[in-house]
C-alpha positions as CSV (number, residue, x, y, z in Angstrom):
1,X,-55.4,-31.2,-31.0
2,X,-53.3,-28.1,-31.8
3,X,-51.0,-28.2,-34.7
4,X,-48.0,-25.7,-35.3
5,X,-50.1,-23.6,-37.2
6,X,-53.2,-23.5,-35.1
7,X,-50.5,-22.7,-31.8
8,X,-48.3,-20.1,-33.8
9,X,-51.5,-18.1,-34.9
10,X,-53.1,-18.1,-31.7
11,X,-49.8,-16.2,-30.1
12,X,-48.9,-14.0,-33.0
13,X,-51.0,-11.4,-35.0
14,X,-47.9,-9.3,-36.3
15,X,-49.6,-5.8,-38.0
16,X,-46.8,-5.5,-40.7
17,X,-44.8,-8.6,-42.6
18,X,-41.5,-8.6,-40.3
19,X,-38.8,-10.3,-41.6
20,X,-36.6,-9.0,-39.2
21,X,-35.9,-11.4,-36.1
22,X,-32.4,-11.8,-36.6
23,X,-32.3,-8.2,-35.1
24,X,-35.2,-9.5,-32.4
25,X,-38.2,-11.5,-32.8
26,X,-41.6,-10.6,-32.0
27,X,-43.1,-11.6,-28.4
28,X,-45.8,-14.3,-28.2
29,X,-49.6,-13.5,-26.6
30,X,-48.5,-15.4,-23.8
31,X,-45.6,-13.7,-22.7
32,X,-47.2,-10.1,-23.1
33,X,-49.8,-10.8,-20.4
34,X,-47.2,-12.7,-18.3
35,X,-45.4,-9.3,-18.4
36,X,-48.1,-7.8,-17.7
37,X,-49.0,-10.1,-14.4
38,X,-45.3,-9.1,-13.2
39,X,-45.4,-5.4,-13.7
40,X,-48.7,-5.9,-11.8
41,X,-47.2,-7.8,-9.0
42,X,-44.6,-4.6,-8.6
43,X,-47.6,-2.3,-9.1
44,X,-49.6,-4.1,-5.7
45,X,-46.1,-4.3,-3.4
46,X,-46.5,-7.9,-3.9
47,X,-44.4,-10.7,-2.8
48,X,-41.6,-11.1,-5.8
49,X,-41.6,-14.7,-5.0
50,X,-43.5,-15.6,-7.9
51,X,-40.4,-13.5,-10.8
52,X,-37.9,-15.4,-9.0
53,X,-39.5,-18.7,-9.6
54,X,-39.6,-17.5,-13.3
55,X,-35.3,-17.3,-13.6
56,X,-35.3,-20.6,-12.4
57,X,-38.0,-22.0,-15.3
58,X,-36.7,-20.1,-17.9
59,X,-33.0,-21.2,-16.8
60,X,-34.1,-25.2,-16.7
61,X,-36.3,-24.6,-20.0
62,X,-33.5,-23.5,-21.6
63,X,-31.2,-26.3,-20.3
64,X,-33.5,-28.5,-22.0
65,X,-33.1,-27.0,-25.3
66,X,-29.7,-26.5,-25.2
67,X,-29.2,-30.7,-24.0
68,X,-27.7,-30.1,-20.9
69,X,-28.2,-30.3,-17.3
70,X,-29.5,-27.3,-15.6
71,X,-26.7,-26.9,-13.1
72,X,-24.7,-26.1,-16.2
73,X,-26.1,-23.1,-17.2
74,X,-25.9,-19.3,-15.9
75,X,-28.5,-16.8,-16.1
76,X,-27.3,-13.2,-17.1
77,X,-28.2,-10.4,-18.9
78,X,-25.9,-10.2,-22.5
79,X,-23.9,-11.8,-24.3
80,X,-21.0,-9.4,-23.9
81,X,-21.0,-9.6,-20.2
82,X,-20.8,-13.5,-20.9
83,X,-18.2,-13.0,-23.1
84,X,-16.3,-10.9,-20.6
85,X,-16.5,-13.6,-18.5
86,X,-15.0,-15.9,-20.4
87,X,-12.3,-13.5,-21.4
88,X,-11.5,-12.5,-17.6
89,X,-10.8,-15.8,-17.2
90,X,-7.8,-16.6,-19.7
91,X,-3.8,-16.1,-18.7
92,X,-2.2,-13.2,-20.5
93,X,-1.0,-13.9,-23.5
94,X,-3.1,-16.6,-24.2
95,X,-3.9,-17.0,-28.1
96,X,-8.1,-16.3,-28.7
97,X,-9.0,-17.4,-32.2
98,X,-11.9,-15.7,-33.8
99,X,-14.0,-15.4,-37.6
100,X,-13.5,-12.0,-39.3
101,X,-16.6,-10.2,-38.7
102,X,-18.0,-11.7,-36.2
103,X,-20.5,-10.1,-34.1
104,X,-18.5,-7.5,-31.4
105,X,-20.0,-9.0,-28.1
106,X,-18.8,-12.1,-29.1
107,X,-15.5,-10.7,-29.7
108,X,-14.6,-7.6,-28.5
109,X,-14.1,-8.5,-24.3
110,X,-11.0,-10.7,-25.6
111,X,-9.6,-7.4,-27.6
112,X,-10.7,-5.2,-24.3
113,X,-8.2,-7.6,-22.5
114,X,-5.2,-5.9,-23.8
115,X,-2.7,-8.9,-22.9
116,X,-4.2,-11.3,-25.4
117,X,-3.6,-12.4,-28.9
118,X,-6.5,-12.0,-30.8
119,X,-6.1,-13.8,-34.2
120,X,-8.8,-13.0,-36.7
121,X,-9.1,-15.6,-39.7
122,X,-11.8,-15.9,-42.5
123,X,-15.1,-17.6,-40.8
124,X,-14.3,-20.9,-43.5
125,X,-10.7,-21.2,-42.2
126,X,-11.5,-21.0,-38.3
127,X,-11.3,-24.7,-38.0
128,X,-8.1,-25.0,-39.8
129,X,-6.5,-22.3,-38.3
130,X,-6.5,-23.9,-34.7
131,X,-3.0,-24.0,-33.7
132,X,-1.3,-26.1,-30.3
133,X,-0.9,-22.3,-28.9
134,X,-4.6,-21.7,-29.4
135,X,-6.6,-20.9,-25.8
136,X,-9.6,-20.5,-27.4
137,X,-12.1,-20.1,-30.2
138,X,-14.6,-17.9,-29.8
139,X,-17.2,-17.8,-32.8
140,X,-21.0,-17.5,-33.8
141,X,-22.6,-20.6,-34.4
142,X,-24.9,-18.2,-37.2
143,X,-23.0,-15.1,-38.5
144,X,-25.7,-12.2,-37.6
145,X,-24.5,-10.0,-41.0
146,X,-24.9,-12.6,-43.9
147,X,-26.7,-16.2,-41.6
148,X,-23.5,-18.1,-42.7
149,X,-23.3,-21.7,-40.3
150,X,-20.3,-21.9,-38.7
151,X,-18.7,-25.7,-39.5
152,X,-18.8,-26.3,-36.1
153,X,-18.2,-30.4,-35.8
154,X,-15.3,-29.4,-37.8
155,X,-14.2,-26.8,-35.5
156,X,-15.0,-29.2,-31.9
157,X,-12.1,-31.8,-33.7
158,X,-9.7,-29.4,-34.4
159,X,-10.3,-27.6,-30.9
160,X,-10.0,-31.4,-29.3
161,X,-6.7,-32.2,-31.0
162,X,-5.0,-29.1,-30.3
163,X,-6.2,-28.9,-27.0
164,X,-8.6,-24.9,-27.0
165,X,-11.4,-25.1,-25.5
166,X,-14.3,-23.7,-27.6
167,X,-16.7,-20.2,-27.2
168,X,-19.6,-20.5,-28.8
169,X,-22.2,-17.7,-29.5
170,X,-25.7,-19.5,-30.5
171,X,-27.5,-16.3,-30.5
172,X,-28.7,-16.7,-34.2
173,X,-29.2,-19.8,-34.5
174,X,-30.9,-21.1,-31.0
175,X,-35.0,-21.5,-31.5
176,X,-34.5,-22.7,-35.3
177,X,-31.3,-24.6,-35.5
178,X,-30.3,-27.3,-32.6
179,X,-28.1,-26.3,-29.9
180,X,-25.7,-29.1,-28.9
181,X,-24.2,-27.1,-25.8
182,X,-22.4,-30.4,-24.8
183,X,-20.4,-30.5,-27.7
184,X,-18.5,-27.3,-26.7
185,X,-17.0,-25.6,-23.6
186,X,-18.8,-22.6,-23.6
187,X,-21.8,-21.9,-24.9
188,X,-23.9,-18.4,-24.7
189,X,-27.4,-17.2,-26.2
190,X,-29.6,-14.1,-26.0
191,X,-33.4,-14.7,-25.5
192,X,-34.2,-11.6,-27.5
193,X,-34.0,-12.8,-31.3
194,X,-35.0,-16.5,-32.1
195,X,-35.9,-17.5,-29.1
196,X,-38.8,-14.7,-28.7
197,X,-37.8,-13.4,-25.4
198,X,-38.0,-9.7,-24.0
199,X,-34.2,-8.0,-24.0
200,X,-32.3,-8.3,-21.1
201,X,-31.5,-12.0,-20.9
202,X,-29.0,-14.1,-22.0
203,X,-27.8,-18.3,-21.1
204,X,-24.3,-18.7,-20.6
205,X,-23.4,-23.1,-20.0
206,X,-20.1,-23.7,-18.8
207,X,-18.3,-27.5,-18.3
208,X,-19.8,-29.7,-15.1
209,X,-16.1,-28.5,-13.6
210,X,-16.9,-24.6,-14.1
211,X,-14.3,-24.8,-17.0
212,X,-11.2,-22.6,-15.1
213,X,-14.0,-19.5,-15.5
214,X,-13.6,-16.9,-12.3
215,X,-17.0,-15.4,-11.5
216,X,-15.5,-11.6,-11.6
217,X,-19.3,-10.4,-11.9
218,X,-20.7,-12.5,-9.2
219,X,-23.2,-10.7,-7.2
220,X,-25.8,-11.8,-4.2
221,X,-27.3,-14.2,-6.6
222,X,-24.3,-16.1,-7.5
223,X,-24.1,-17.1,-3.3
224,X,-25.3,-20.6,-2.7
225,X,-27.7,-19.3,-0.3
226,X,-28.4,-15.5,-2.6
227,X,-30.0,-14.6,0.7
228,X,-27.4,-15.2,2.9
229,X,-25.1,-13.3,0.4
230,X,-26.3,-9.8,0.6
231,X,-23.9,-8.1,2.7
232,X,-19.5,-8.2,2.3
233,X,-18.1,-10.9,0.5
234,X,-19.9,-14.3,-0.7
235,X,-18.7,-16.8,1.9
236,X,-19.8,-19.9,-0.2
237,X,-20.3,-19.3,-4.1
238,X,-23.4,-21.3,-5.5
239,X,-22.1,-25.2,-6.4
240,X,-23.5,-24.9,-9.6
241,X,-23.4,-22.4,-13.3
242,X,-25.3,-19.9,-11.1
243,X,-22.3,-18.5,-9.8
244,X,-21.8,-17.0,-13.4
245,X,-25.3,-15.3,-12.6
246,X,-25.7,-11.6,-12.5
247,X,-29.0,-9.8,-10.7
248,X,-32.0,-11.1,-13.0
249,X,-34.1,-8.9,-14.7
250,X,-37.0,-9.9,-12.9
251,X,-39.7,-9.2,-15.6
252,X,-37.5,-10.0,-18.4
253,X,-36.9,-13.4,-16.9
254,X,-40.9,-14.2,-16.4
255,X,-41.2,-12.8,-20.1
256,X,-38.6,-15.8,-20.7
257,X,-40.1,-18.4,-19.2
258,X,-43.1,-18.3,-21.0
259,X,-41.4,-17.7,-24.6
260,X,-39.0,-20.3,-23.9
261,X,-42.2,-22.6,-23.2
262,X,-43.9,-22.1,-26.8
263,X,-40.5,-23.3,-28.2
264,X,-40.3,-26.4,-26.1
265,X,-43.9,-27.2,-27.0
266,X,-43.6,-25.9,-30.8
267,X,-40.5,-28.0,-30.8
268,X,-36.7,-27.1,-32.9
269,X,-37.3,-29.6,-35.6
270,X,-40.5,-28.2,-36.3
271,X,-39.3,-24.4,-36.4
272,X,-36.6,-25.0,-38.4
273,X,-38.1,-27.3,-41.0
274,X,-40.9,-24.1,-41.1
275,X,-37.9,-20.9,-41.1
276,X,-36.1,-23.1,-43.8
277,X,-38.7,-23.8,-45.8
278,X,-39.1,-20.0,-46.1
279,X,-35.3,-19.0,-46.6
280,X,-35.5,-21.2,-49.6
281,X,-38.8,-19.7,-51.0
282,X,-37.3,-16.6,-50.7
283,X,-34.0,-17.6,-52.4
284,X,-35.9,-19.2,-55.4
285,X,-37.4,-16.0,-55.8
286,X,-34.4,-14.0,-56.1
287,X,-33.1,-15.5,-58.7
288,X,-36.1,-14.7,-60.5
289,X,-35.1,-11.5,-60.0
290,X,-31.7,-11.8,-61.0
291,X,-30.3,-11.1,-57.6
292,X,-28.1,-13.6,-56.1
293,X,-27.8,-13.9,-51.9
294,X,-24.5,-14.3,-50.3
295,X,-24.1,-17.6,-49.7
296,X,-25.5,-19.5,-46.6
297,X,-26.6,-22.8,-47.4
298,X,-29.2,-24.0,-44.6
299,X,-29.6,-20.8,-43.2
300,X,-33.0,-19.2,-42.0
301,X,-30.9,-15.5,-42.7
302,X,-30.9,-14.4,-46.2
303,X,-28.6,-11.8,-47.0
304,X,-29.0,-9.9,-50.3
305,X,-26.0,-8.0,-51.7
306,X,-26.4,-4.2,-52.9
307,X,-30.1,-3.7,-51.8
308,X,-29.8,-3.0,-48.2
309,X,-30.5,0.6,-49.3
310,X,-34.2,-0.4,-50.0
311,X,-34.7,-1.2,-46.3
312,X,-36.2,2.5,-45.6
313,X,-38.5,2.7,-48.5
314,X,-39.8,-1.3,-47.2
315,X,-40.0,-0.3,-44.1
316,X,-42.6,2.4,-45.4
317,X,-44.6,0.0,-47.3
318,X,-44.5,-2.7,-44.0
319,X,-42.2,-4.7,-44.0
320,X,-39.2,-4.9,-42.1
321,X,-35.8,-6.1,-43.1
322,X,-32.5,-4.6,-41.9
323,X,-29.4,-2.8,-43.9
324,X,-26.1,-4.6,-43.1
325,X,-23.6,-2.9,-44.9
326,X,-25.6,-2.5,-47.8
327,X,-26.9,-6.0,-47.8
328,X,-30.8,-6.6,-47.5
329,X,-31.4,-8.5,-44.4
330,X,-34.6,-10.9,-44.5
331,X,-34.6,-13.6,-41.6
332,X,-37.5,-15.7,-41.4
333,X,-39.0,-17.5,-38.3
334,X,-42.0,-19.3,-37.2
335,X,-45.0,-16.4,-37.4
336,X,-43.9,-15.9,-41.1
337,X,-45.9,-17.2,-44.2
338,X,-45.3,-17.7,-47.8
339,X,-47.6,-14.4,-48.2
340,X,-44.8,-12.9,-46.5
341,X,-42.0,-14.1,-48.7
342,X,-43.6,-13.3,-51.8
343,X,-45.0,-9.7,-50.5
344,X,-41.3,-8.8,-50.0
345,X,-40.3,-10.7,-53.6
346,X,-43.2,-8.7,-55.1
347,X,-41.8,-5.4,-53.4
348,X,-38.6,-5.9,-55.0
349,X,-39.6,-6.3,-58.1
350,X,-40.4,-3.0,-58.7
Protein backbone atom coordinates (compact mmCIF):
# COMPACT_ATOMS: atom_id res chain seq x y z
CA UNK A 1 0.00 0.00 0.00
CA UNK A 2 1.49 3.44 -0.91
CA UNK A 3 1.76 5.97 1.79
CA UNK A 4 2.28 9.88 1.14
CA UNK A 5 5.72 9.46 1.29
CA UNK A 6 6.32 6.41 -0.84
CA UNK A 7 3.67 8.37 -3.70
CA UNK A 8 5.33 11.85 -3.32
CA UNK A 9 8.93 10.35 -3.84
CA UNK A 10 7.99 8.25 -6.63
CA UNK A 11 6.74 11.61 -8.70
CA UNK A 12 9.30 14.14 -7.54
CA UNK A 13 13.20 14.01 -7.60
CA UNK A 14 13.73 17.84 -7.43
CA UNK A 15 17.85 18.51 -8.25
CA UNK A 16 18.04 21.62 -5.94
CA UNK A 17 16.05 22.28 -2.38
CA UNK A 18 13.15 24.60 -3.90
CA UNK A 19 11.31 26.39 -1.59
CA UNK A 20 9.76 28.32 -4.10
CA UNK A 21 6.09 27.06 -5.11
CA UNK A 22 4.36 30.04 -4.12
CA UNK A 23 5.82 31.48 -7.40
CA UNK A 24 5.04 27.83 -9.10
CA UNK A 25 5.47 24.39 -7.98
CA UNK A 26 7.31 21.72 -9.53
CA UNK A 27 5.45 19.16 -11.98
CA UNK A 28 4.94 15.57 -10.96
CA UNK A 29 6.53 12.33 -13.11
CA UNK A 30 3.16 11.76 -14.16
CA UNK A 31 2.26 14.82 -15.77
CA UNK A 32 5.74 15.19 -17.65
CA UNK A 33 5.09 11.99 -19.68
CA UNK A 34 1.41 12.91 -20.07
CA UNK A 35 2.81 16.13 -21.71
CA UNK A 36 4.77 14.32 -23.44
CA UNK A 37 1.91 11.71 -24.85
CA UNK A 38 0.02 15.11 -26.02
CA UNK A 39 2.86 16.88 -27.72
CA UNK A 40 3.20 13.43 -29.39
CA UNK A 41 -0.43 13.18 -30.37
CA UNK A 42 0.21 16.81 -32.23
CA UNK A 43 3.56 15.38 -33.51
CA UNK A 44 1.57 12.15 -35.41
CA UNK A 45 -1.59 14.46 -36.78
CA UNK A 46 -3.56 12.60 -34.36
CA UNK A 47 -7.01 12.83 -33.44
CA UNK A 48 -7.11 15.66 -30.50
CA UNK A 49 -9.96 13.78 -29.11
CA UNK A 50 -8.09 12.44 -26.35
CA UNK A 51 -6.67 16.66 -24.90
CA UNK A 52 -10.18 17.55 -25.05
CA UNK A 53 -11.22 14.80 -22.81
CA UNK A 54 -8.42 16.03 -20.52
CA UNK A 55 -10.32 19.85 -19.91
CA UNK A 56 -13.13 18.02 -19.08
CA UNK A 57 -11.16 15.70 -16.13
CA UNK A 58 -9.21 18.32 -14.97
CA UNK A 59 -12.38 20.70 -14.84
CA UNK A 60 -14.50 17.82 -12.71
CA UNK A 61 -11.15 16.98 -10.64
CA UNK A 62 -11.07 20.22 -9.68
CA UNK A 63 -14.77 20.65 -8.87
CA UNK A 64 -14.14 17.96 -6.54
CA UNK A 65 -11.55 19.80 -4.62
CA UNK A 66 -13.08 22.90 -4.61
CA UNK A 67 -16.78 21.11 -3.15
CA UNK A 68 -18.83 21.98 -5.79
CA UNK A 69 -20.66 20.60 -8.74
CA UNK A 70 -18.87 20.56 -11.97
CA UNK A 71 -21.39 22.55 -13.87
CA UNK A 72 -20.24 25.34 -11.64
CA UNK A 73 -16.90 25.77 -12.76
CA UNK A 74 -15.20 27.47 -15.97
CA UNK A 75 -12.04 26.47 -17.46
CA UNK A 76 -9.75 29.43 -18.56
CA UNK A 77 -6.41 30.38 -18.83
CA UNK A 78 -5.52 33.21 -15.75
CA UNK A 79 -6.64 34.60 -13.20
CA UNK A 80 -6.68 38.09 -14.59
CA UNK A 81 -8.88 37.15 -17.45
CA UNK A 82 -11.20 35.62 -14.68
CA UNK A 83 -11.04 38.63 -12.87
CA UNK A 84 -11.94 40.59 -15.91
CA UNK A 85 -14.72 38.72 -16.11
CA UNK A 86 -16.09 39.37 -13.05
CA UNK A 87 -15.28 42.97 -13.36
CA UNK A 88 -17.02 43.36 -16.88
CA UNK A 89 -19.83 42.31 -15.22
CA UNK A 90 -20.57 44.97 -12.46
CA UNK A 91 -22.79 48.45 -13.12
CA UNK A 92 -20.69 51.56 -13.20
CA UNK A 93 -20.15 52.97 -10.22
CA UNK A 94 -20.47 50.04 -8.31
CA UNK A 95 -18.29 50.02 -4.99
CA UNK A 96 -15.37 46.88 -5.35
CA UNK A 97 -13.67 46.37 -2.00
CA UNK A 98 -10.25 45.10 -1.92
CA UNK A 99 -6.94 44.28 0.72
CA UNK A 100 -4.00 46.65 0.20
CA UNK A 101 -1.49 44.78 -1.65
CA UNK A 102 -3.10 42.28 -2.95
CA UNK A 103 -1.93 40.46 -5.84
CA UNK A 104 -2.66 42.79 -9.28
CA UNK A 105 -4.68 40.06 -11.28
CA UNK A 106 -6.83 39.84 -8.57
CA UNK A 107 -7.27 43.43 -8.50
CA UNK A 108 -6.31 45.44 -11.14
CA UNK A 109 -9.48 44.48 -14.05
CA UNK A 110 -11.70 46.37 -11.37
CA UNK A 111 -9.15 49.55 -11.51
CA UNK A 112 -8.94 48.91 -15.57
CA UNK A 113 -12.78 49.53 -15.44
CA UNK A 114 -12.53 53.20 -14.99
CA UNK A 115 -16.21 53.69 -13.72
CA UNK A 116 -15.77 51.83 -10.51
CA UNK A 117 -14.89 52.60 -6.95
CA UNK A 118 -12.13 50.79 -5.98
CA UNK A 119 -11.70 51.05 -2.10
CA UNK A 120 -8.48 49.66 -0.84
CA UNK A 121 -8.40 48.81 3.03
CA UNK A 122 -5.79 47.00 5.23
CA UNK A 123 -6.10 42.99 4.52
CA UNK A 124 -7.27 42.74 8.71
CA UNK A 125 -9.97 45.33 8.08
CA UNK A 126 -11.58 43.87 4.82
CA UNK A 127 -14.28 42.26 6.69
CA UNK A 128 -15.17 45.26 8.67
CA UNK A 129 -14.99 47.54 6.04
CA UNK A 130 -18.02 46.03 4.05
CA UNK A 131 -20.38 48.71 3.72
CA UNK A 132 -24.46 48.46 2.31
CA UNK A 133 -22.89 50.25 -0.97
CA UNK A 134 -20.36 47.52 -1.30
CA UNK A 135 -20.78 45.41 -4.84
CA UNK A 136 -18.10 43.37 -4.18
CA UNK A 137 -15.01 41.99 -2.38
CA UNK A 138 -12.42 40.84 -4.23
CA UNK A 139 -9.47 39.35 -2.16
CA UNK A 140 -6.80 36.49 -1.92
CA UNK A 141 -7.76 33.78 0.19
CA UNK A 142 -3.47 33.53 0.90
CA UNK A 143 -1.62 36.90 0.36
CA UNK A 144 1.17 35.73 -2.32
CA UNK A 145 3.90 38.59 -0.77
CA UNK A 146 3.89 37.62 3.08
CA UNK A 147 1.15 33.95 3.09
CA UNK A 148 -1.16 36.01 5.38
CA UNK A 149 -4.90 33.98 5.54
CA UNK A 150 -7.43 36.02 4.69
CA UNK A 151 -10.43 35.85 7.64
CA UNK A 152 -12.57 34.68 5.20
CA UNK A 153 -15.78 33.23 7.45
CA UNK A 154 -15.53 36.61 8.77
CA UNK A 155 -15.61 38.28 5.61
CA UNK A 156 -18.74 35.68 3.96
CA UNK A 157 -21.04 37.31 7.16
CA UNK A 158 -20.19 40.66 6.61
CA UNK A 159 -20.63 40.16 2.66
CA UNK A 160 -24.12 38.32 3.63
CA UNK A 161 -25.49 41.12 5.77
CA UNK A 162 -24.67 43.84 3.61
CA UNK A 163 -25.65 42.26 0.68
CA UNK A 164 -21.78 42.07 -1.84
CA UNK A 165 -21.31 39.20 -3.27
CA UNK A 166 -17.77 37.85 -2.66
CA UNK A 167 -14.35 37.41 -5.22
CA UNK A 168 -12.25 35.13 -4.06
CA UNK A 169 -8.62 34.36 -5.39
CA UNK A 170 -7.51 30.79 -3.96
CA UNK A 171 -4.46 30.69 -5.97
CA UNK A 172 -2.11 30.30 -2.91
CA UNK A 173 -3.81 28.46 -0.86
CA UNK A 174 -5.72 25.70 -3.16
CA UNK A 175 -3.55 22.13 -2.95
CA UNK A 176 -2.63 22.77 0.90
CA UNK A 177 -5.38 24.70 2.51
CA UNK A 178 -9.27 23.67 1.74
CA UNK A 179 -11.14 25.37 -0.75
CA UNK A 180 -14.82 25.92 0.26
CA UNK A 181 -15.96 27.43 -3.18
CA UNK A 182 -19.53 27.18 -1.95
CA UNK A 183 -19.11 29.54 0.68
CA UNK A 184 -18.54 32.41 -1.75
CA UNK A 185 -19.82 33.81 -5.05
CA UNK A 186 -16.88 33.71 -7.03
CA UNK A 187 -14.14 31.69 -6.71
CA UNK A 188 -10.86 31.50 -9.06
CA UNK A 189 -7.42 29.42 -8.89
CA UNK A 190 -4.36 29.03 -11.08
CA UNK A 191 -3.13 25.34 -11.50
CA UNK A 192 0.48 26.57 -11.76
CA UNK A 193 1.62 27.07 -8.01
CA UNK A 194 0.09 24.59 -5.36
CA UNK A 195 -1.75 22.70 -7.30
CA UNK A 196 1.42 21.44 -9.52
CA UNK A 197 -0.06 22.19 -12.86
CA UNK A 198 1.80 23.44 -16.15
CA UNK A 199 1.02 27.50 -16.69
CA UNK A 200 -1.76 28.33 -18.72
CA UNK A 201 -4.70 27.20 -16.64
CA UNK A 202 -6.82 28.60 -14.27
CA UNK A 203 -10.75 27.50 -12.42
CA UNK A 204 -13.08 30.14 -12.25
CA UNK A 205 -16.75 28.74 -10.16
CA UNK A 206 -19.53 30.98 -10.36
CA UNK A 207 -23.25 30.58 -8.48
CA UNK A 208 -25.67 27.66 -9.93
CA UNK A 209 -27.54 30.98 -11.48
CA UNK A 210 -24.31 32.28 -13.36
CA UNK A 211 -24.23 35.05 -10.67
CA UNK A 212 -25.28 38.24 -13.06
CA UNK A 213 -21.61 37.46 -14.84
CA UNK A 214 -21.79 38.31 -18.92
CA UNK A 215 -19.49 35.96 -20.76
CA UNK A 216 -17.67 39.03 -22.67
CA UNK A 217 -14.76 36.44 -23.59
CA UNK A 218 -16.89 33.60 -24.65
CA UNK A 219 -15.49 31.93 -27.62
CA UNK A 220 -16.51 28.52 -29.71
CA UNK A 221 -16.10 26.62 -26.54
CA UNK A 222 -18.37 28.49 -24.46
CA UNK A 223 -21.42 27.25 -27.23
CA UNK A 224 -23.49 24.45 -25.82
CA UNK A 225 -22.70 22.45 -28.76
CA UNK A 226 -18.55 24.21 -29.20
CA UNK A 227 -18.89 22.47 -32.54
CA UNK A 228 -21.81 23.93 -33.75
CA UNK A 229 -20.37 27.39 -32.46
CA UNK A 230 -17.58 27.93 -34.83
CA UNK A 231 -18.80 30.34 -37.22
CA UNK A 232 -20.85 34.18 -36.34
CA UNK A 233 -22.42 34.45 -33.21
CA UNK A 234 -23.07 31.64 -30.49
CA UNK A 235 -26.82 30.88 -31.03
CA UNK A 236 -27.19 28.95 -27.63
CA UNK A 237 -24.44 29.65 -24.94
CA UNK A 238 -23.39 26.39 -22.93
CA UNK A 239 -26.21 25.84 -19.86
CA UNK A 240 -23.59 25.53 -17.60
CA UNK A 241 -19.98 27.58 -15.97
CA UNK A 242 -18.51 26.60 -19.42
CA UNK A 243 -19.80 29.56 -20.93
CA UNK A 244 -17.11 31.48 -18.85
CA UNK A 245 -14.55 29.12 -20.87
CA UNK A 246 -11.93 30.51 -23.08
CA UNK A 247 -10.04 28.18 -25.91
CA UNK A 248 -8.11 25.48 -23.65
CA UNK A 249 -4.66 25.10 -23.73
CA UNK A 250 -4.85 21.77 -24.96
CA UNK A 251 -1.56 20.43 -23.46
CA UNK A 252 -1.75 22.50 -20.45
CA UNK A 253 -5.04 21.10 -19.64
CA UNK A 254 -3.90 17.20 -20.03
CA UNK A 255 -0.78 18.35 -17.85
CA UNK A 256 -3.73 19.35 -15.37
CA UNK A 257 -5.58 16.48 -15.27
CA UNK A 258 -2.96 14.43 -14.16
CA UNK A 259 -1.55 16.94 -11.42
CA UNK A 260 -4.83 17.55 -10.29
CA UNK A 261 -5.14 13.56 -9.80
CA UNK A 262 -2.00 13.18 -7.41
CA UNK A 263 -3.76 15.82 -5.23
CA UNK A 264 -7.09 14.03 -5.11
CA UNK A 265 -5.29 10.86 -4.27
CA UNK A 266 -2.57 12.53 -1.95
CA UNK A 267 -5.47 14.18 -0.39
CA UNK A 268 -5.71 18.31 1.20
CA UNK A 269 -5.62 17.20 4.72
CA UNK A 270 -2.72 15.30 4.25
CA UNK A 271 -0.69 18.16 2.18
CA UNK A 272 -1.48 20.62 4.48
CA UNK A 273 -0.79 18.79 7.77
CA UNK A 274 2.81 17.96 5.67
CA UNK A 275 3.49 22.00 4.18
CA UNK A 276 2.56 23.16 7.86
CA UNK A 277 4.49 21.05 9.57
CA UNK A 278 7.39 22.56 7.55
CA UNK A 279 6.38 26.38 7.81
CA UNK A 280 6.64 25.79 11.52
CA UNK A 281 10.09 24.02 11.42
CA UNK A 282 11.21 26.71 9.62
CA UNK A 283 9.82 29.42 11.89
CA UNK A 284 11.31 27.73 15.08
CA UNK A 285 14.47 27.98 13.35
CA UNK A 286 14.40 31.57 12.82
CA UNK A 287 14.14 32.61 15.92
CA UNK A 288 17.20 30.76 16.60
CA UNK A 289 18.58 33.00 14.38
CA UNK A 290 17.20 35.99 15.77
CA UNK A 291 15.02 36.78 12.76
CA UNK A 292 11.46 37.10 13.23
CA UNK A 293 8.84 36.33 10.03
CA UNK A 294 6.05 38.65 9.28
CA UNK A 295 3.29 37.31 10.73
CA UNK A 296 1.09 34.47 9.16
CA UNK A 297 -0.12 32.22 11.61
CA UNK A 298 -1.14 28.77 9.74
CA UNK A 299 0.42 29.66 6.73
CA UNK A 300 2.57 27.19 4.45
CA UNK A 301 4.31 30.91 3.12
CA UNK A 302 7.00 32.22 5.33
CA UNK A 303 8.03 35.61 4.74
CA UNK A 304 11.23 36.85 6.28
CA UNK A 305 11.79 40.67 6.69
CA UNK A 306 15.23 42.30 5.42
CA UNK A 307 16.80 39.17 3.81
CA UNK A 308 15.22 38.96 0.57
CA UNK A 309 18.53 40.31 -0.74
CA UNK A 310 20.12 36.82 0.10
CA UNK A 311 17.82 35.20 -2.59
CA UNK A 312 20.74 35.53 -5.39
CA UNK A 313 23.55 34.28 -3.37
CA UNK A 314 20.87 31.03 -2.32
CA UNK A 315 19.97 30.60 -5.41
CA UNK A 316 23.81 29.89 -6.18
CA UNK A 317 24.25 27.54 -3.49
CA UNK A 318 20.62 25.62 -4.60
CA UNK A 319 18.10 26.64 -3.19
CA UNK A 320 15.39 28.69 -4.33
CA UNK A 321 13.36 31.23 -2.48
CA UNK A 322 12.05 34.48 -3.96
CA UNK A 323 12.76 38.40 -3.03
CA UNK A 324 9.43 40.24 -2.32
CA UNK A 325 10.30 43.59 -1.53
CA UNK A 326 13.17 42.68 0.38
CA UNK A 327 11.47 39.91 2.19
CA UNK A 328 12.87 36.27 1.90
CA UNK A 329 10.24 34.14 0.51
CA UNK A 330 10.30 30.26 1.58
CA UNK A 331 6.96 28.43 0.74
CA UNK A 332 6.89 24.88 1.54
CA UNK A 333 4.81 22.13 -0.12
CA UNK A 334 4.50 18.42 -0.31
CA UNK A 335 8.10 17.32 -2.12
CA UNK A 336 9.85 19.29 0.67
CA UNK A 337 11.64 17.63 3.74
CA UNK A 338 12.99 18.70 7.02
CA UNK A 339 16.56 18.37 5.16
CA UNK A 340 15.26 21.05 3.22
CA UNK A 341 14.27 23.38 6.04
CA UNK A 342 17.29 23.11 7.92
CA UNK A 343 19.66 23.34 4.62
CA UNK A 344 18.09 26.84 4.09
CA UNK A 345 18.29 27.55 8.22
CA UNK A 346 21.87 26.30 7.97
CA UNK A 347 22.48 28.67 4.86
CA UNK A 348 21.31 31.58 6.82
CA UNK A 349 23.31 31.21 9.45
CA UNK A 350 26.24 32.19 7.92
Amino acid sequence: METFESLVRAEFAPKNTYLNTASSGLLPARTVTALQEAARIRFEGSPLDPLFEDVEAARASFARLAGVPVARVAAGASVSSHSGVVAASLPAGAEVLTAEDDFTSVVNPFHARGDLKVRIVPLERLADSVRPDTALVAVSAAQSADGRIADLPALREAAREHGARTYVDFSQAAGWLTVDAESYDYTVSTAFKWLLGPHGAAFLVVPEDFGDLTPVLAGWVAGEIPWDSCYGPIAELAHSARRFDVSPALFTYTGVRHSLALMEELGVDAVHAHDLALADRFRAGLATLGHEPLPAPGSAIVSVPGLGGKQPELSAAGIEVSDRAGNLRASFHLYNTAADVDRLLDALSH
